[in-house]
C-alpha positions as CSV (number, residue, x, y, z in Angstrom):
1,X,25.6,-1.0,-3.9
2,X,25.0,-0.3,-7.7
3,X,21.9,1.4,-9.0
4,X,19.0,0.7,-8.3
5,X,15.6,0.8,-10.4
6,X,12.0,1.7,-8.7
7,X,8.6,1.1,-10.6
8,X,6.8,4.2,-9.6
9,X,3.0,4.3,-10.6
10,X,1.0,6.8,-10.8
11,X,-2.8,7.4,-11.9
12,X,-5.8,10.4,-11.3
13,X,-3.0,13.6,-11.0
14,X,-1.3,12.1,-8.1
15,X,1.8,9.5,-7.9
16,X,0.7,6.5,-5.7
17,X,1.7,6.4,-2.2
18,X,3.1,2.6,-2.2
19,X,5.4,3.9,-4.8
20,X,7.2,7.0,-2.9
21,X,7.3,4.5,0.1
22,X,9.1,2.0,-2.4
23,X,11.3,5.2,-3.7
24,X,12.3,6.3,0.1
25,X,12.8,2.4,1.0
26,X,15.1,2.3,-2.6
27,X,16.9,5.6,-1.6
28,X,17.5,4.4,2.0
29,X,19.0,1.1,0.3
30,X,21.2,2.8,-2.2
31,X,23.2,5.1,0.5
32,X,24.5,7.8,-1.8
33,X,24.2,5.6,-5.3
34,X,22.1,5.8,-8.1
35,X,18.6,5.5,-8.5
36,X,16.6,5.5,-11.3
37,X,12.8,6.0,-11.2
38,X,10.8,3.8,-13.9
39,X,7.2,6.5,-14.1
40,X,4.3,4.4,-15.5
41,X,1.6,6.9,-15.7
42,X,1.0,10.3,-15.7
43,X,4.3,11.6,-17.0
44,X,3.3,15.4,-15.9
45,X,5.2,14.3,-12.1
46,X,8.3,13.2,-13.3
47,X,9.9,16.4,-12.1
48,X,8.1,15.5,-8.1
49,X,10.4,12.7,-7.8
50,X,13.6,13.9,-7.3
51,X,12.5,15.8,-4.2
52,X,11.5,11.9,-3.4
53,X,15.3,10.6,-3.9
54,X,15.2,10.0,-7.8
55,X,18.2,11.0,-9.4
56,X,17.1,10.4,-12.9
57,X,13.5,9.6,-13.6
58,X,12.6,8.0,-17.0
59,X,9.8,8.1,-18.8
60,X,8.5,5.5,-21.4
61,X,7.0,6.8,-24.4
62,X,5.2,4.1,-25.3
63,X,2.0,4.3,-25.0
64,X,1.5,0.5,-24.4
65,X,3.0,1.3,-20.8
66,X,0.8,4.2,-19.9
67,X,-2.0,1.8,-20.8
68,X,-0.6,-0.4,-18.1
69,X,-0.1,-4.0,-19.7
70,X,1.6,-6.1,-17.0
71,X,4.0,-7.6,-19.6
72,X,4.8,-4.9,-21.5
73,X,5.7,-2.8,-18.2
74,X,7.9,-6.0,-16.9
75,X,9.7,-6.2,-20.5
76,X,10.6,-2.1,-19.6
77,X,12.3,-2.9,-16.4
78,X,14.2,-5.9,-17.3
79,X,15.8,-3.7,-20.3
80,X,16.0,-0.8,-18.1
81,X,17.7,-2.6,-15.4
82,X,19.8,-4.7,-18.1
83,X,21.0,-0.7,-19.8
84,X,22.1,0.5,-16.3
85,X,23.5,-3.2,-14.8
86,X,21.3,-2.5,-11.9
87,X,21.7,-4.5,-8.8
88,X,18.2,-4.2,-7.8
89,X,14.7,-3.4,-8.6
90,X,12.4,-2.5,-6.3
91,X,8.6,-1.7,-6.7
92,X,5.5,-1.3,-4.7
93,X,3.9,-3.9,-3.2
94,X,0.7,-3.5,-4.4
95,X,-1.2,-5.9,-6.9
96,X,-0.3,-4.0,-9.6
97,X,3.4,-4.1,-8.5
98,X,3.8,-7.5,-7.3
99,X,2.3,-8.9,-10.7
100,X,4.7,-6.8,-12.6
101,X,7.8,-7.1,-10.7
102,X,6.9,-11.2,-10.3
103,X,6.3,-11.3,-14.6
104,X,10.2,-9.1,-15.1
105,X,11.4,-11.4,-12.4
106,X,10.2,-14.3,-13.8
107,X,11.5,-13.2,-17.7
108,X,15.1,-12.2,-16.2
109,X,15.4,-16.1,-14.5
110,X,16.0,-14.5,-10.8
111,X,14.1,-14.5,-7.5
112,X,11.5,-12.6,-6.6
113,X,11.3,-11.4,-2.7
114,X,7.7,-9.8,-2.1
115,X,6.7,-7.4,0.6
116,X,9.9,-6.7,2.1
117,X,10.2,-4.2,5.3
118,X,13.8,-3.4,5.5
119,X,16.9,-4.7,3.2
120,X,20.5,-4.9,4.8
121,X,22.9,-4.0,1.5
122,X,25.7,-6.5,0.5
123,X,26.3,-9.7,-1.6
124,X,23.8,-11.3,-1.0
125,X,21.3,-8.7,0.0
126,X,19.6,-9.9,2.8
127,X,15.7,-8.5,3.3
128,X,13.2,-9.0,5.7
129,X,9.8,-9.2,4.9
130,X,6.0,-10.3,5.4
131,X,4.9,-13.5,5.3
132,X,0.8,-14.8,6.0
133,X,-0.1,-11.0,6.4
134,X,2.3,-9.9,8.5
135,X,2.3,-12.3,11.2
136,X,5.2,-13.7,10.6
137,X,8.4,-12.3,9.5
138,X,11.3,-13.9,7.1
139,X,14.4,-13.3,6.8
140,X,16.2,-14.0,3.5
141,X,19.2,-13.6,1.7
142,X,18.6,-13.0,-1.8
143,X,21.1,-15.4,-4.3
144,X,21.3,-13.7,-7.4
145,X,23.0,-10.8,-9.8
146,X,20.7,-8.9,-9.7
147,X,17.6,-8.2,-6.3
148,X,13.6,-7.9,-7.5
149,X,11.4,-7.1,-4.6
150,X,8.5,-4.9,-3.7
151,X,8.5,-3.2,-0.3
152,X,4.9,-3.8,1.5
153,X,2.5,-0.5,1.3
154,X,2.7,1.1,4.5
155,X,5.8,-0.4,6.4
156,X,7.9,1.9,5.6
157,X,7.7,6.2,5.5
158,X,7.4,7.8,2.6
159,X,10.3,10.4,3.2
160,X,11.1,13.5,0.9
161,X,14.9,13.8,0.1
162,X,14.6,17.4,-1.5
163,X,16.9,16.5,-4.4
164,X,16.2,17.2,-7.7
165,X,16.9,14.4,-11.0
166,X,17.0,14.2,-14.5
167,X,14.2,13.1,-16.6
168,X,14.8,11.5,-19.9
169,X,12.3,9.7,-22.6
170,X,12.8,5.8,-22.5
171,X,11.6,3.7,-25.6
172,X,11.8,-0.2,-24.7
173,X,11.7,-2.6,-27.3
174,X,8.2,-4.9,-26.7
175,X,7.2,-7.8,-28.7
176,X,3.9,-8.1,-29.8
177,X,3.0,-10.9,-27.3
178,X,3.7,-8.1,-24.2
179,X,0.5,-6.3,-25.3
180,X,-2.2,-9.8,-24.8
181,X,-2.5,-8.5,-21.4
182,X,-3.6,-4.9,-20.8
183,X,-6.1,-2.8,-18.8
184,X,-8.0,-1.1,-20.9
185,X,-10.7,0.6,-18.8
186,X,-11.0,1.4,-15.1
187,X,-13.9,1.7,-13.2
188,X,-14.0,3.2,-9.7
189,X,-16.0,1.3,-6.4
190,X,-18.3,4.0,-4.8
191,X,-16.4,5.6,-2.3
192,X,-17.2,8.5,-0.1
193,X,-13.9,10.5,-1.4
194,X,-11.5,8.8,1.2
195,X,-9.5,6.3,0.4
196,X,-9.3,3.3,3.0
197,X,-5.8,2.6,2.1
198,X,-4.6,6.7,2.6
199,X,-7.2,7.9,5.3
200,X,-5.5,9.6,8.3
201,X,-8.8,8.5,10.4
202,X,-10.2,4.8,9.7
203,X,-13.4,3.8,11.8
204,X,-14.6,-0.3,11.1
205,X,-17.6,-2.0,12.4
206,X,-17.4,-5.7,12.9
207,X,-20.6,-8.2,13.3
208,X,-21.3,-6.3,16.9
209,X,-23.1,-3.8,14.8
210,X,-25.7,-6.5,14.1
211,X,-26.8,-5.6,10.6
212,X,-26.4,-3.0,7.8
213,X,-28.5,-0.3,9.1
214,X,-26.1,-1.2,12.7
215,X,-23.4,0.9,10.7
216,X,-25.3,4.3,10.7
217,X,-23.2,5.8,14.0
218,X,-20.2,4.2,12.7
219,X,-20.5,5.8,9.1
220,X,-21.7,9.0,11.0
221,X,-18.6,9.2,13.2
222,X,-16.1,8.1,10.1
223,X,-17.9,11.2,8.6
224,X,-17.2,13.6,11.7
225,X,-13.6,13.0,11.7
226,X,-13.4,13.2,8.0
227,X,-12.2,9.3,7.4
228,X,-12.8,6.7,6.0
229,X,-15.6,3.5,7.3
230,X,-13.8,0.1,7.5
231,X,-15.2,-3.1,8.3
232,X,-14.5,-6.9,8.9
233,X,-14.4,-10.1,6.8
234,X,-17.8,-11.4,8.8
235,X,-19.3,-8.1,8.0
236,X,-18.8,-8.3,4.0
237,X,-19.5,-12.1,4.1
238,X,-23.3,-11.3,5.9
239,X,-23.5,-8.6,2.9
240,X,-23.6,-5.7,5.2
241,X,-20.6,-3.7,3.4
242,X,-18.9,-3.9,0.1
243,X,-15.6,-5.9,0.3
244,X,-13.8,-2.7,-0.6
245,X,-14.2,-1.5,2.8
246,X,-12.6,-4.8,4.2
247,X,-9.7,-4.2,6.5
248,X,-7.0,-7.3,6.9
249,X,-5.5,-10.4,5.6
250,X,-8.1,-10.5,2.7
251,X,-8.9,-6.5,2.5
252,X,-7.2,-3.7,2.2
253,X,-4.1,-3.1,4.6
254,X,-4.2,0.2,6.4
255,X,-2.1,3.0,8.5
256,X,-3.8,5.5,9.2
257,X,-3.1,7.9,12.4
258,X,-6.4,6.9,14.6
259,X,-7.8,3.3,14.4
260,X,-11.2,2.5,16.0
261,X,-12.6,-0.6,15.8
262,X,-16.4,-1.0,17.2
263,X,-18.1,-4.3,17.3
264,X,-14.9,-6.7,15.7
265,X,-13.4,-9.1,17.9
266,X,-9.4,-8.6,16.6
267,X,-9.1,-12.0,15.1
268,X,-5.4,-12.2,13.6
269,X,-6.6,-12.1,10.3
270,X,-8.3,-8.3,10.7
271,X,-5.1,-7.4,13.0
272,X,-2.9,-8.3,10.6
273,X,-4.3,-5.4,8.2
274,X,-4.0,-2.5,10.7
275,X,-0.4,-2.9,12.1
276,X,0.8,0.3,10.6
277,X,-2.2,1.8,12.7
278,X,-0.8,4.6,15.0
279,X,-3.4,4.4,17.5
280,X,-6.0,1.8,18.0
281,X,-9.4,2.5,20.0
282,X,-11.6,-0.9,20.6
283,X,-15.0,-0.3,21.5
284,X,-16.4,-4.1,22.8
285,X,-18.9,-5.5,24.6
286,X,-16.7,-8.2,25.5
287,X,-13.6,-6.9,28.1
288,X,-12.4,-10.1,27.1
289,X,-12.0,-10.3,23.0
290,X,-8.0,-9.8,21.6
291,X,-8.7,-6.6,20.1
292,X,-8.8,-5.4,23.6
293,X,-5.1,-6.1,24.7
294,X,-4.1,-5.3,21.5
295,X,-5.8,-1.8,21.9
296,X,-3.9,1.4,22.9
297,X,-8.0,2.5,24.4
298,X,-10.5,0.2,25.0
299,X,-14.2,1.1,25.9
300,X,-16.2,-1.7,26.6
301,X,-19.9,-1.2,26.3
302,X,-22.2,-1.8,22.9
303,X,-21.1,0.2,20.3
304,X,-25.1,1.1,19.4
305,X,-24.3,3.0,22.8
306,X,-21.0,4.2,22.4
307,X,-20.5,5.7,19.3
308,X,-23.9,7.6,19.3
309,X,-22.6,8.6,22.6
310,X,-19.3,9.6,20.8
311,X,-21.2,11.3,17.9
312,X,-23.3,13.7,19.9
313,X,-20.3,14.9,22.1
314,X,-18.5,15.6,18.9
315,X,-21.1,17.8,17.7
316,X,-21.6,19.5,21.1
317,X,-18.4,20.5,21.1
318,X,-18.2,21.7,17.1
319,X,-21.6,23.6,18.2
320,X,-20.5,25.7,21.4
């Protein structure tokens, strides 16, 4: 296959995640060939991404791009894929990367495949990816010169390579109407330091917690195991939790080692947002609800029972 361009974002000292998985799934794809890592952000890492499989990692010195205009970073790739004759671009799919890769796509006239899983190389390149969250899978061959996707976060391992690359300045030519569009400011949710998406430990509460002051064990325990407190769509929708916290279809997708779910009834929709989940623990009332077959442990009994039960053995045992 010919090279290959990867969008890697990066923001608060740390390259995102979504984007080393898109790297490894891009390095994976290219057996052996080139490829080129686009840095948007933070231009300090560029030398962490060869040990990620970049063999040359440019870096735009515009400052339009750092500012992250959607356009303006979509204008970048097309050149940067047009300078190389790339035969694909990959990028993470996150918001942030599916609107950019969907805008170069649209600019270069090709199609876009979102939220692809795994790739099989060739003419066409034929990908498999996501479809309604997850449950459902397509698989598609891709008709064009030149492949634009975006691998979906968590999917696929984030693998170091332990190479090394070049790193070279790159100066796109934009036109004035790239820039309409830009962030200019960034506010962070509250947040108790863990990151939903990232957290090795995830514990939700669903409507069997019965209110907003029915999460207490359930952020007590998230705190005990140093995660991070999730919840469902029926619990953001009564007001009980922000919608940050939202795990599923409509939330945030998550993979984290240990998944316990207490009080939520494992309706596709919240399923669908914890596949990459290592190990799922259901706490239920009901012996009967989906999230219990779908559970690698399932307690059934009332979470306002359960997890205080679970707290307190916790800090026996930190205690003796």
């Amino acid at each position: 296959m010919g090279p290959i361009v990867v969008l890697v974002t990066a923001a608060g000292g740390a390259i995102d995640r979504a984007s080393l998985q898109a790297l490894s799934f891009a390095t994976g794809l290219a057996a052996g060939g080139p490829v080129h890592a686009l840095l948007i952000g933070e231009p300090a890492l560029a030398g962490e991404l060869g040990g990620w499989g970049a063999t040359e990692v440019l870096v735009p010195d515009d400052p339009a791009l750092v500012a992250s205009s959607p356009d303006a970073v979509a204008a970048a790739i097309d050149a940067l894929a047009d300078e190389l004759g790339a035969a694909a671009v990959v990028g993470p799919g996150t918001d942030d990367g599916n609107a950019i890769l969907a805008r170069a796509a649209t600019r270069a006239a090709l199609p876009f495949a979102a939220n692809c899983i795994a790739a099989v190389g060739g003419s066409p390149l034929v990908v498999t990816r996501q479809r309604w969250a997850g449950s459902l899978l397509e698989e598609a061959a891709i008709e064009a010169d030149r492949a634009m996707l975006t691998v979906a976060p968590n999917t696929v391992a984030a693998t170091p390579a332990g190479g090394t690359a070049t790193i070279r300045s790159f100066t796109p030519s934009l036109d004035p109407a790239d820039l309409v569009v830009r962030v200019v400011d960034r506010i962070p949710a509250p947040s108790s330091g863990v990151s939903l998406a990232a957290a090795r430990v995830v514990v939700s509460g669903g409507r069997g917690a019965g209110s907003a002051e029915g999460f207490a064990p359930i952020v007590e325990l998230a705190d005990l195991l140093g995660g991070a407190v999730g919840c469902s769509r029926a619990v953001t929708i009564a007001g009980w939790r922000p919608h940050t916290e939202q795990v599923g279809q409509t939330g945030t997708k998550i993979a984290p080692d240990l998944y316990i779910l207490a009080g939520i009834s494992g309706a596709t929709q919240h399923m669908a947002g914890c596949q990459g989940a290592k190990v799922l623990l259901a706490i239920n009332k009901d012996g009967e609800a989906p999230v219990m077959s779908a559970a690698d442990y399932a307690i059934i009994g009332d979470l306002a029972e359960v997890v205080p039960a679970i707290n307190a053995e916790i800090r026996r045992r930190r205690s003796a």
